[in-house]
N, C-alpha and C positions, 0 to 999 in steps of 0.2 A: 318174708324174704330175709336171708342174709346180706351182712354189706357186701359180697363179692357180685349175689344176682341184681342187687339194689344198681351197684356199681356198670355191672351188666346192660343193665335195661338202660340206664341213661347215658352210655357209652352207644348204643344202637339208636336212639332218639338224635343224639346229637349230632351222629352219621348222618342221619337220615335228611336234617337241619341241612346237610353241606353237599349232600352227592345230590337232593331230592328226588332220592329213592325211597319208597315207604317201605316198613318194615310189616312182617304179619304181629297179629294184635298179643300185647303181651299174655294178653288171659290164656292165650291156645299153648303158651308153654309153661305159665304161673298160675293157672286157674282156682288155685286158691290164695292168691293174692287180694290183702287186704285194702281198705280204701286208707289206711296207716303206710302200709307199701307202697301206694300210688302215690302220696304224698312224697316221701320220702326219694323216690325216683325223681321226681318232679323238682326237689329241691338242691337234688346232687346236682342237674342242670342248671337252675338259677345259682350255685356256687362257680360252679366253673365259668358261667357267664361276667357274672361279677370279677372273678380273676381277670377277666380279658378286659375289663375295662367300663363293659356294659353297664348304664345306670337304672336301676330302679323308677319310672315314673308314675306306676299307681299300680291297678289289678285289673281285672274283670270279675263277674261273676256270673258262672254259667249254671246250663240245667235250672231256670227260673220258671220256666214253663211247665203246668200240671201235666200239659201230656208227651212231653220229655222226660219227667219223671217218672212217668208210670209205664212208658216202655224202657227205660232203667230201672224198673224196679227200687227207684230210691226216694225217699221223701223229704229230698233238702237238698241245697245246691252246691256248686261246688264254686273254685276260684282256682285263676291261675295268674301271673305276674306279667304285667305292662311295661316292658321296657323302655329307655328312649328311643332307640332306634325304629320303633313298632310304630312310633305316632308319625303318620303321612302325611304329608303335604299334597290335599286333595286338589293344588292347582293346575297339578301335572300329569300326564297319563301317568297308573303306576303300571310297573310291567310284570306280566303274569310269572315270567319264569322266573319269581322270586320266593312261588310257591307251589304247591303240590298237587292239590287237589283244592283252589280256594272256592267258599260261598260266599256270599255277603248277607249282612242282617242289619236292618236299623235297630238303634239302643238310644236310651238317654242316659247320656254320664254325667257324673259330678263333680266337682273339682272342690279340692276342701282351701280352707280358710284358713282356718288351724287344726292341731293334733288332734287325734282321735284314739283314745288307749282305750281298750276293752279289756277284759269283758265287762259284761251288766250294764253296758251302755242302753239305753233309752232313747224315743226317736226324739226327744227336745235336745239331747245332747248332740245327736246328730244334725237337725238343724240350726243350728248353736255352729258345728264346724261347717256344713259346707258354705262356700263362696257364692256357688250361682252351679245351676243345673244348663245343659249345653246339649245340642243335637248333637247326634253321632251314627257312623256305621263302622260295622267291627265285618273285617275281614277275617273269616275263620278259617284255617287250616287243620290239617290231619296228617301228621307221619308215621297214623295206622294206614295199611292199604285199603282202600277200597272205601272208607270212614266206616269198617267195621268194629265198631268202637262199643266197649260196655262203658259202665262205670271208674273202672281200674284203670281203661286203656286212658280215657281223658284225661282224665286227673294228672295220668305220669304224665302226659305228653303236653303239659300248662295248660289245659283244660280245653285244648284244640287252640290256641290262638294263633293270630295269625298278625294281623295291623288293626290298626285304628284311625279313622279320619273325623277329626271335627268340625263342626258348623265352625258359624260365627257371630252367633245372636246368643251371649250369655243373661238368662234370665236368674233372677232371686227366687228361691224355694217357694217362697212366700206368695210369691204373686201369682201364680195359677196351681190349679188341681192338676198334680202331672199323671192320675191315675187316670184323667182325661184327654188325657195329649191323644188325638189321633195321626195316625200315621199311615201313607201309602210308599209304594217301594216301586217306581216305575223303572222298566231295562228296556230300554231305547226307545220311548214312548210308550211302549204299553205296563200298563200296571200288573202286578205279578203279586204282591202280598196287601195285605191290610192288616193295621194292628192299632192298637192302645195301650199307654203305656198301664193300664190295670190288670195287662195278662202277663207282667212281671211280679209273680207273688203277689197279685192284689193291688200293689201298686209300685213302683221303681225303688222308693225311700227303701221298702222294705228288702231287698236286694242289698243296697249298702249298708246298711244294720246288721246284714247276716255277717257281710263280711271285716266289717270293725270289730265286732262281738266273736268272731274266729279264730281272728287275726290274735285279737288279745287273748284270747285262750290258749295261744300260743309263742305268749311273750313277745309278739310284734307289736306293736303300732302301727297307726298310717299317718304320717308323715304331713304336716299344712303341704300344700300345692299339689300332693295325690291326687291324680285320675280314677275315677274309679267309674267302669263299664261295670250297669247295673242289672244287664241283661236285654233279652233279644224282647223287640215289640211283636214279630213277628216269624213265622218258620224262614230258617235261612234258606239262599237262590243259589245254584251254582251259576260260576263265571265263564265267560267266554271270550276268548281276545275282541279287541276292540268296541266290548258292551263298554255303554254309558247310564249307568242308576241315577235316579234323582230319589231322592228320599224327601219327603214333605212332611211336615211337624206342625201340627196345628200349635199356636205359641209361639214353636222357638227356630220354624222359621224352614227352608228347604236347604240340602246340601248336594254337589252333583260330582260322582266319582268315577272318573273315567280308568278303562282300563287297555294301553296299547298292546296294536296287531304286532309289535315288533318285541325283539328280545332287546332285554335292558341296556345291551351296550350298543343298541344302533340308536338311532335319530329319531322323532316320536313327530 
């Protein structure tokens, strides 16, 4: 892509952000758009964000799942930016017309300690920085229509993101095998997904190592107090007004995310 389609693409994401109208997926008009270009879209939007004001409070890391990968055709994950405004406050209904088309997925995040500069980092390094590993559910969105999404389309679109809600039982790295964390994902009592955190590349850590070691191969860093969403334990659910999830963490404990029947500016 040129900077005018680069410019293009995330001029129509950014739309899409504010009318929550989805866009058709960029590959059906750039189909030879690279995962360089997807990037690049991707970051013309976190520029503009930041002009507005927006803070940076860590990443995600999507596409952790083997057979996510292998119906993208790709064999390694991708990342996209956690802003402040994304982290939820799960005590309160949140209201759906804030998004498009959302799913939900339980994840385990990590919250670092101190800096983390890549590349060539190593996992001692990394648990060296993180603070304490913490339940979570990541609210994902899509402003491709339909989540007809390849490779190219997530990437530009911050890799589907959408919110983030945290527990409140922050454990140390150290103290359990988080590649055994099991997890269920119930929507208004009945259970809908199961997972462990070992179907994140093996194990969660390795998730945040992809993207410390990316990051710095890209002259970033990640920043002490970083959030970093390490990927989904399980296939994500779509939502539906007034469901209520409970996600349950062997370890680190259950979190419960309500979503209201009403639009954001009435009463809950």
């Amino acid at each position: 892509m040129n900077d005018d389609e680069i410019s293009r693409f995330a001029n129509q994401l950014l739309e899409a952000y504010d009318t929550r109208a989805p866009i058709p997926p960029i590959t059906d008009e750039a189909p030879n758009a690279s995962v360089n270009d997807a990037y690049a879209v991707q970051l013309s939007q976190v520029e503009r964000w930041l002009e507005q004001g927006r803070r940076i409070s860590g990443f995600k890391v999507g596409l952790t799942s083997r057979a996510m990968q292998r119906q993208l055709g790709v064999d390694s994950p991708d990342f996209g930016h956690l802003f402040d405004d994304m982290v939820l406050d799960g005590a309160a209904p949140i209201p759906l017309d804030w998004f498009i088309a959302p799913r939900i997925e339980p994840e385990i995040s990590f919250v670092l300690g101190s800096d983390l500069v890549g590349p060539g980092l190593v996992m001692t390094d990394l648990l060296r920085a993180i603070d304490y590993a913490i339940a979570s559910v990541e609210i994902i969105d899509s402003r491709i229509a339909d989540w007809r999404i390849g490779l190219v389309d997530t990437i530009a679109d911050n890799a589907s993101s959408g919110a983030l809600v945290l527990g409140s039982r922050a454990i140390a790295v150290n103290d359990i095998d988080l590649a055994l964390v099991g997890n269920t994902l119930s929507r208004n009592g009945d259970i809908v997904t199961t997972g462990a955190g070992a179907a994140v590349l093996g194990h969660p850590l390795n998730g945040a190592l992809f993207l410390a070691n990316t990051l710095g191969s890209l002259g970033r860093a990640l920043p002490a107090g970083s959030i970093v969403m390490a990927g989904a334990l399980s296939a994500s659910v779509p939502i539906a007004p007034g469901d209520t999830f409970v996600a349950r963490f062997s370890s680190l404990g259950d979190l419960t995310v309500r979503f209201s029947s009403l639009q954001s500016g009435d009463a809950s």
